[in-house]
N, C-alpha and C positions, 0 to 999 in steps of 0.2 A: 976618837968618835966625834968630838967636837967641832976638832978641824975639818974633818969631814963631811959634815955637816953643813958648815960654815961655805964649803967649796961648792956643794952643790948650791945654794942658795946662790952662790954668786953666777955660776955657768946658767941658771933660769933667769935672772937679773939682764946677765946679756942678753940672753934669748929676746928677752921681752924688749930691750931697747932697739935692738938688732929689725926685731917686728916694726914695733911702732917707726924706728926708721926709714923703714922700705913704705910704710903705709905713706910717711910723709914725703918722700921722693916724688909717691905714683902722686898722689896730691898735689906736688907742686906743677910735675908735670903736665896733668890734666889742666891745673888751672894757669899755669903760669906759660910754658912751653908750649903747648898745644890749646891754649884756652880759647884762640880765635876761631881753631877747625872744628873744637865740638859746639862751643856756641853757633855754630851754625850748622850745626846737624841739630840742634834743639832745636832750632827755628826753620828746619826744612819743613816744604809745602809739596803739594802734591795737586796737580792738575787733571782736571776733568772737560773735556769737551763734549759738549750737546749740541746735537742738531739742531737747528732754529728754522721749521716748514715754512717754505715760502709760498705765498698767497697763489693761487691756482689763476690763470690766464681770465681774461672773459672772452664770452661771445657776443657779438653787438649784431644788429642791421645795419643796412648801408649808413643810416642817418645817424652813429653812433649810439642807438638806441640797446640798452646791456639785456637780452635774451638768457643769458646766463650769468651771471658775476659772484658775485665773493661776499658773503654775508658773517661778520664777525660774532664770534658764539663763544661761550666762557664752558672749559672742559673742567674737571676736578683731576688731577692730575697725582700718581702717585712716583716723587723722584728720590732714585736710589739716593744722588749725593748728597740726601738731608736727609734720609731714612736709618736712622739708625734700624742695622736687621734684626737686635732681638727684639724689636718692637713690634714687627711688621704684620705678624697676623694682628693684633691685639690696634694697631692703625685700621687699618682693612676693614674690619669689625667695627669699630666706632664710627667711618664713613658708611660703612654701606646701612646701618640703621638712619643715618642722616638720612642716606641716596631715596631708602626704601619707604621713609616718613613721607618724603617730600614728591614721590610718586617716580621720579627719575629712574629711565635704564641701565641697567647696570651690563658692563662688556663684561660678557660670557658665552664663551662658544664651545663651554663643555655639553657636548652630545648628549646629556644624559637632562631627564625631564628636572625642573625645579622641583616639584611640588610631589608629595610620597603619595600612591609607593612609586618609588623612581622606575622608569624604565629608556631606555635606549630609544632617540628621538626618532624617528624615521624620517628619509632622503639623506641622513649623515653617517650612511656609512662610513665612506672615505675616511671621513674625521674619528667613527668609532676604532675604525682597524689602525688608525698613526697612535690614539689614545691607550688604546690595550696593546701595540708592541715597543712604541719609542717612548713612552710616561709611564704608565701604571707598569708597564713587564709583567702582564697575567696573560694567561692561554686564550685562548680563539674564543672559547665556550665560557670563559667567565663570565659571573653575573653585575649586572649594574653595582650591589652592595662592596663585589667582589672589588671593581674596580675603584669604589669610593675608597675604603678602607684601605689600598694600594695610595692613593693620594693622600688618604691623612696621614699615613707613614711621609711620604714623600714630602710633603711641606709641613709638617709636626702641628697637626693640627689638634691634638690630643686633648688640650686644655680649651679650645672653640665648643660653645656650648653647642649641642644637636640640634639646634633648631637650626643655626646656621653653618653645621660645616660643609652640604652642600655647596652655597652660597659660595662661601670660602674657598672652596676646592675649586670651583668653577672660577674664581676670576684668579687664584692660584696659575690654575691651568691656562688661562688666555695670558696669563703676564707670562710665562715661560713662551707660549707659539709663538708669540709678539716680538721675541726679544729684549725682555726687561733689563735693562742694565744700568751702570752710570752714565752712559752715554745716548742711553735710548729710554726716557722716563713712559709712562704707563698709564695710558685715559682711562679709568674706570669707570666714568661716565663723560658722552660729549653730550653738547649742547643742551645743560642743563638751564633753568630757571635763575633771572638774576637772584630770587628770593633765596633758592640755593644756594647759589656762588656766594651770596653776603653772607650765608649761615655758615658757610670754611671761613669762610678769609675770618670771622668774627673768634673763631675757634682758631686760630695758626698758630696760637701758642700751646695749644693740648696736641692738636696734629702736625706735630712735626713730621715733612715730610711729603705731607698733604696738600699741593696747589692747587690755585682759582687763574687757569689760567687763560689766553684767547686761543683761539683756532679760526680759519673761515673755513667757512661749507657753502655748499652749490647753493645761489639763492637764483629763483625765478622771479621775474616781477610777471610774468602769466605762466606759469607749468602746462596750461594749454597748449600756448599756443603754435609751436611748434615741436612738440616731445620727439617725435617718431625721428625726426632730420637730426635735431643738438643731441639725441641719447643721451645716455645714464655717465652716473661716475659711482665707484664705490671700492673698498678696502681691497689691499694689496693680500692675496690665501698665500700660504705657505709654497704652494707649487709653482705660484707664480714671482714669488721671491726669490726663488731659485735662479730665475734666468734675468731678473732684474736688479737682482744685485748690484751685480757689475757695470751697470746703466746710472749706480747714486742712488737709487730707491731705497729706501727706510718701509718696515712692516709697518712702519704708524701713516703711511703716503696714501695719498690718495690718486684712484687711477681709471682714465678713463675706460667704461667696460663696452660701448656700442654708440653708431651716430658717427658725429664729427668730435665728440667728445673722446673717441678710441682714436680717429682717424689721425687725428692735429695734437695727440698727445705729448709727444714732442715739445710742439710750440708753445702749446698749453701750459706742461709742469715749467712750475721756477726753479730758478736755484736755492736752495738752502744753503741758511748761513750758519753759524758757529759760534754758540758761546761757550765761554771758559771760562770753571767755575774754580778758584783757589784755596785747599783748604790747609789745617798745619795741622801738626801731629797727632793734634788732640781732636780733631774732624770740625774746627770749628773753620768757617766759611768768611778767609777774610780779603775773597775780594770775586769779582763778579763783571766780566768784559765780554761784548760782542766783537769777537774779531776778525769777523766776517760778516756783513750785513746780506739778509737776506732779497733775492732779488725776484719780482714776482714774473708772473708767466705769461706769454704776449698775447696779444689781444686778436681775435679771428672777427673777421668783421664778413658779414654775411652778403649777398646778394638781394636778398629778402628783405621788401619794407617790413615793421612792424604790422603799420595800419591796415595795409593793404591786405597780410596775411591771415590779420583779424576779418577780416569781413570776407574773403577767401571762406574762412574755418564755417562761416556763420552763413553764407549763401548756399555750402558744401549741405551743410544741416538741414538748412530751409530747403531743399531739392531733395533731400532723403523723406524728409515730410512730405510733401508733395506726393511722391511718387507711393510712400505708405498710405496713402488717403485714396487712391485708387482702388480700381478691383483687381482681384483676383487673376493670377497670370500676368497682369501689364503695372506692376511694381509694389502691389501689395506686401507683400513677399519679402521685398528687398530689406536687406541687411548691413549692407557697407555699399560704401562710395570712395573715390580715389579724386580727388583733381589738383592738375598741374597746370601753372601759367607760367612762359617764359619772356624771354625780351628777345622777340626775334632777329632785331641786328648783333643780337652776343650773345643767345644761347645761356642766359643768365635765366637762374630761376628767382620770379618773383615771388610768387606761392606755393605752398605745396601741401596738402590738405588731404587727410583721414579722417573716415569718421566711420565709427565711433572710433572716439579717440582715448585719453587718460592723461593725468596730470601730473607731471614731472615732479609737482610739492610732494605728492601722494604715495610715488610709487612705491619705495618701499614699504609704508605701512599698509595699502592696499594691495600688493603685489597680486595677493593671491586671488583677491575678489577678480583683479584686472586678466590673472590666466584662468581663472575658469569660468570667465563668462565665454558662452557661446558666442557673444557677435565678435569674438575675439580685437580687443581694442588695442592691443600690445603690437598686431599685426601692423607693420607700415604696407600698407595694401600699393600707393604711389608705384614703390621702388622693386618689394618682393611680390605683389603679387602680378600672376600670368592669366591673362585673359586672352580669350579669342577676339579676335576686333570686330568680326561682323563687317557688314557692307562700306562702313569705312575708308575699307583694303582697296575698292574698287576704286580710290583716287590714282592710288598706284597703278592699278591696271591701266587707265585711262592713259596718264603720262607714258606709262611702257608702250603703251600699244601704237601713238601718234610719235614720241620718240623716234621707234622702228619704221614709222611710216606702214605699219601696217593697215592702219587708217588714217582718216583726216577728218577734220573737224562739219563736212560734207556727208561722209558714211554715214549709210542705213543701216538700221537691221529691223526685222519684222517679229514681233514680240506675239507669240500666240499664248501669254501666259503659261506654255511648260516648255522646256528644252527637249525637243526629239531626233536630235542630231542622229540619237543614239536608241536604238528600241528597248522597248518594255523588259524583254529577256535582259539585255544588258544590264538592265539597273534592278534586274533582281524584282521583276514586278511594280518599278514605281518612277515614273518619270521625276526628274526635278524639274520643280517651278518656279513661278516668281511669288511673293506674298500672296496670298489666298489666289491661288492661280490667278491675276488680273494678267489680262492683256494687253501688256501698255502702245500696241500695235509698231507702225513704221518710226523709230526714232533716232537720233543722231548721239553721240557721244556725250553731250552736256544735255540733252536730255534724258539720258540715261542714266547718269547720275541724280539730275533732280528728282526722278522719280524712283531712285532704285531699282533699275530693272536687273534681275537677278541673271533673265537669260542670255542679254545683250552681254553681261561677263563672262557668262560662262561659256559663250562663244571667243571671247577676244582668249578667255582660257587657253582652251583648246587649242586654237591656232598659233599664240604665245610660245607654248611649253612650259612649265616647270620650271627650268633653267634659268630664264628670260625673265619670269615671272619674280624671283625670289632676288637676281641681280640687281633689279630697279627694287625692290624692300628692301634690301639690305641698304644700298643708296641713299634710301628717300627717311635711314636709322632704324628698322625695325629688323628684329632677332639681331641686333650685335649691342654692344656696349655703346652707352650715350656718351663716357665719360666723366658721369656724378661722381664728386670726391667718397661718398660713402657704397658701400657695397649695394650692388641691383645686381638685377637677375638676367642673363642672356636673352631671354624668350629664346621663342622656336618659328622655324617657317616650315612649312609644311614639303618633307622629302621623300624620295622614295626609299631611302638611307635609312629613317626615322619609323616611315611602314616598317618597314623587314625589322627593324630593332624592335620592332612588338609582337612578330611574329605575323605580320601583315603581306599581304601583296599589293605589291602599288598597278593599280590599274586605270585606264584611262579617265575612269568618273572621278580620281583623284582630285586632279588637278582641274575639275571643272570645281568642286568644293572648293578648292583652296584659293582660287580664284575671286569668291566672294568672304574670303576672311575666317573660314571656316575647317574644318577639316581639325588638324594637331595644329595651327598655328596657333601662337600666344605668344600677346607682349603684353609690356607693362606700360601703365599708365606715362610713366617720363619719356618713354618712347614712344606714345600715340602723340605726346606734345612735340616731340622733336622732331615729328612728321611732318605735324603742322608748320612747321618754323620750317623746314626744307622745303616745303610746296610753295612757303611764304617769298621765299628765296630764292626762288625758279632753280632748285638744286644744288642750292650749296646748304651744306649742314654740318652748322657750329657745334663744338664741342657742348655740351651740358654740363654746369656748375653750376653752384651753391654759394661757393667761398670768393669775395668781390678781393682780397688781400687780406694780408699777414701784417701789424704793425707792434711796435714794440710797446710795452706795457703805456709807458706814457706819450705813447701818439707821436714821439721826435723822429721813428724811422719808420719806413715801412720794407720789410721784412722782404713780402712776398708779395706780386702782382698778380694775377690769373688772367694769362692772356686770350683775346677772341681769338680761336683756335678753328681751322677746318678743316673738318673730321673727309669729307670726300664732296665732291662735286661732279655733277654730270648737266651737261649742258641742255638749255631749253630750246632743243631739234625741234623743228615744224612747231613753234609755239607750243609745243604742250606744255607746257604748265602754264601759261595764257590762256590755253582753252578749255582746260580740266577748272583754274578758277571760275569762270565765268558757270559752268555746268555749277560749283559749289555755290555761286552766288544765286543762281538760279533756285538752288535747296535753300537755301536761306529765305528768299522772297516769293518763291511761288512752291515751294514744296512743303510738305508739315510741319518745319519748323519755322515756315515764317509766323505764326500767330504770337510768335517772342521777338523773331528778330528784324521782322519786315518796317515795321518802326520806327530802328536806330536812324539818331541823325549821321550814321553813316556806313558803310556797306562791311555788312560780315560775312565772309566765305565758310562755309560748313559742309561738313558729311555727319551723317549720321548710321549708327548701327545697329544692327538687333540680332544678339549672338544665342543659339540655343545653349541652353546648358544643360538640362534634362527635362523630358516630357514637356509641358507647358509653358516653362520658364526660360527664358531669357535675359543674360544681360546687355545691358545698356549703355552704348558707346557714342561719344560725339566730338569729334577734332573742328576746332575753326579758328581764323587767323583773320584778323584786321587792322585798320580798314585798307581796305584791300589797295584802296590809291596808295597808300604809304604803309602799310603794315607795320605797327610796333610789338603787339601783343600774340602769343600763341596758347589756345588753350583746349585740356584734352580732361572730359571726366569720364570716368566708369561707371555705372553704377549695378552690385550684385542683383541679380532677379529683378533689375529694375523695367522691362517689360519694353515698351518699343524706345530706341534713342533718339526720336524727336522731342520726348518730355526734358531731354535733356538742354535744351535748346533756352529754356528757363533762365539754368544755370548762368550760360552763357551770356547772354543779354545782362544778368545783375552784376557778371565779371567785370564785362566793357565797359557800364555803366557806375561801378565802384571806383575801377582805375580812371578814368576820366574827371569822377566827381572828386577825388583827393590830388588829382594833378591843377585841374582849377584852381582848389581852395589853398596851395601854395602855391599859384600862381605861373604853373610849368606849361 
């Protein structure tokens, strides 16, 4: 029994040596044999790359003067690769009571109202229907609670006390749209208060995770003054990430939405650069390289003085005034105005002015005062809106008709104050006339322009055609494209094509209408200026721009040139456009709009218009181009219900007389 005993104690003696032998083999071998390969899996790291947004392009004036640039702003930033995640509501929550002290917006674009009882924003759908099928997963008909309570599951919000897990859910919800990751960190607030940004950075050891960091944002040094041309910029939607992806865009990008700011987007965005953040096994962060530097976005430099276009904005106003201080019918009434000025030997726009306008600082926070006001300020009236031009038109006529030689600058016609080419019956009961039936009796060609005779067009009408009539407009830029790098509008010339598309018959009194600028014709403002500029040009007509080059961020290259381009030319046959100015210089100095321009120290050539628009009202048109010995300038305003377009003649005079007093005073 003893022996026995004795045996088995010795066969578990082995055992145990046997053991502890093998423990000290694996032992030596981890540390002796193989000690070099796991010492360096102890000390393995793990890399993280972050986008680093590069600074957004500017826009300048010719003169280098910055219209849009890059204004540095400190965001609060929440990044995954310092975030530890059980922390992360309970971070979240200590920031946004900071965000919310200190008055600061908080990024949230959860659809659902802040403030109880909750209910579904309205205009977001879209956003409500991706919310309740691709996040929450609840049915069509769930309620706002329904939805919440799907999100507190969703990001464990369980322990967030109720007053905030709205809050919570909501910027939950925009870090997921966004993209929140290690590589794509998360503004919970941009462009907060320095006093904020000291109040993190003073707290970065309780909010890990939590950065004070820069961004730039669209800065104006006037948001005036040219809004409607530079357009907007603003965040990249989820829909549109889809197709920009593939382009290098980040959810956190910024991207041009309208203007030259959609147009030159391209040029505009920079490169983003790359850093790399190193951390080891234990997440602690022990090293931190940009290895990519970030490169900003080129520089669009404008056509357009600053100054010039200041005082453009401000003569635009002063003529809306004017014309609101009259009576009733002849610009009371009026609402908006449009004017464009260009540089007749290259089709460059100097100015370009709406009013009422809005301010680019503003927009967003204004947005909505800016879309529901009635004088609609949002509206670029210049480029989208279509007006009938009114007697204007009859320069063209003029040039068409001496072109053809179907007159000469000798031809009569006898003006009995109404057109009876055509009887009573024909017109349906009502002869057309000239302004208050006056009978501007026997006159020639340049004098039928100085005094607008309505009937003398609508005889060269008649005999013209239609056809003839619309070849020399389309020529001289009206109803086609001017060429503006940002979107305008075709306008329309008056067709028989255009009747029948409304259910119309084109018949002979058509074309005596359309003849004095009336009838379905409409153009826009850049194209009443680039009429100007073709008459100025005895028929050549330069392309229309904005953009003078493309140069690279820091001035050392230039990118892109915009070259003077012509768009069509028709030659000055029998002097007409010789003899058509001379009738404009004529309106100028002896017709209604000399009591503004008869004056100048030097000759301005004009037409003027006055377009019905319903019952009483009319607007207000006026093209002129000078000085007529050397012509630099061309300029075209509108004005809505502004009543006759000789008030507009004002305008014109403070134009000429602005561009010359800044050409002076640097010494041009």
């Amino acid at each position: 029994m003893k022996k026995t005993l004795e045996s088995r104690l010795n066969i578990l003696v082995m055992i145990i040596i046997g053991i502890f032998l093998a423990f000290t083999l694996k032992l030596v071998q981890y540390q002796i044999i193989d000690g070099e390969e796991y010492y360096s899996k102890s000390n393995a790291s793990t890399r993280i790359n972050q986008t680093v947004i590069a600074a957004r392009g500017d826009i300048t004036d010719i003169n280098g003067v910055s219209m849009a640039g890059g204004q540095v702003v400190f965001d609060i930033t929440i990044n995954k690769a310092y975030m530890p995640s059980e922390k992360l509501n309970e971070r979240i929550l200590q920031v946004v009571k900071i965000l919310q002290q200190q008055g600061e917006t908080l990024n949230d674009i959860l659809p659902i109202s802040r403030e109880k009882p909750y209910t579904f924003i309205e205009g977001k759908e879209a956003e409500q229907t991706r919310l309740r099928e691709d996040v929450a997963k609840v049915a069509v008909y769930a309620t706002e609670q329904d939805v919440l309570t799907k999100l507190t599951e969703r990001y464990k919000l369980q322990d967030v006390p109720q007053d905030y897990v709205r809050t919570i859910a909501g910027i939950r919800y925009t870090m997921e749209r966004e993209g929140y990751s290690a590589s794509y960190p998360f503004d919970i607030a941009k462009d907060v208060s320095v006093e904020t940004a000291t109040i993190i950075q003073e707290l970065s050891r309780e909010l890990t995770g939590i950065e004070v960091t820069e961004s730039s944002k669209r800065y104006y040094a006037n948001g005036t003054l040219l809004p409607h041309i530079l357009g907007t910029v603003g965040p990249i939607y989820a829909e549109e990430y889809r197709q920009l992806k593939s382009q290098g865009y980040g959810l956190n990008d910024t991207l041009g939405k309208s203007g030259l700011e959609k147009v030159y987007e391209s040029y505009l965005k920079g490169t983003d650069g790359v850093l790399q953040i190193e951390k080891n096994i234990y997440g602690e962060i022990t090293d931190v390289d940009t290895i990519i530097q970030p490169k900003p976005g080129n520089t669009v430099k404008l056509t357009i003085d600053a100054e010039f276009q200041q005082r453009a904005n401000d003569i635009l106003k002063a003529q809306v005034e004017m014309l609101q201080s009259r009576t009733a019918g002849w610009g009371k009434e009026c609402t908006g105005a449009t004017m464009v000025v260009l540089d007749v030997k290259t089709g460059s726009v100097l100015a370009i002015s709406n009013y009422p306008s809005y301010d680019l600082e503003r927009y967003n926070s204004k947005y909505s005062e800016y879309f529901n006001d009635p004088d609609t300020p949002l509206f670029n009236r210049a480029v989208q809106g279509l007006y009938r031009p009114g007697s204007v038109f009859k320069v063209n006529m003029a040039v068409a008709a001496l072109q053809m030689g179907l007159i000469d600058e000798n031809f009569t016609y006898t003006c009995r104050g109404v057109y009876d080419y055509y009887t009573v019956a024909q017109w349906g009961g009502r002869l057309p006339s000239c302004a208050n039936n006056t009978a501007h009796g026997t006159i020639n060609v340049k004098q039928a322009l100085k005094v607008s005779c309505n009937c003398f067009f609508y005889d060269l009408g008649r005999r013209m055609g239609i056809e003839r009539i619309n070849e020399s407009a389309h020529n001289m830029g009206l109803g086609v494209l001017t060429g503006l790098e940002i979107s305008e509008q075709l306008g329309r010339l008056s067709t028989p094509e255009f009747t029948e598309s409304l259910g119309g018959t084109w018949q002979a009194g058509n074309v005596i209408q359309a003849s004095i600028g009336q009838l379905d014709t409409a153009i826009t403002a850049v194209q009443l200026a680039t009429y100007a500029g073709t008459v100025a040009n005895r028929g050549v007509r330069y392309a229309t721009h904005i953009v003078d080059s493309i140069e690279s961020y820091d001035g050392s290259q230039v990118i892109y040139k915009t070259p003077v381009t012509v768009l069509s030319e028709t030659s000055n046959t029998n002097n007409a456009f010789d003899i058509a100015e001379q009738g404009m210089v004529m309106a100028s100095t002896e017709g209604n709009a000399k009591i503004y321009l008869q004056d100048l120290p030097y000759t301005v050539a004009s037409k003027t218009g006055t377009a019905q628009v319903a019952g009483d009202l009319y607007n207000a048109t006026i093209m002129a181009y000078g000085p007529t010995e050397n012509p630099e300038i061309a300029v075209a305003i509108i004005a809505e219900k502004g009543g006759n377009g000789y008030n507009l003649a004002m305008g014109v005079r403070d134009v000429f007389n602005a561009y010359y007093e800044i050409k002076a005073a640097r010494g041009q």
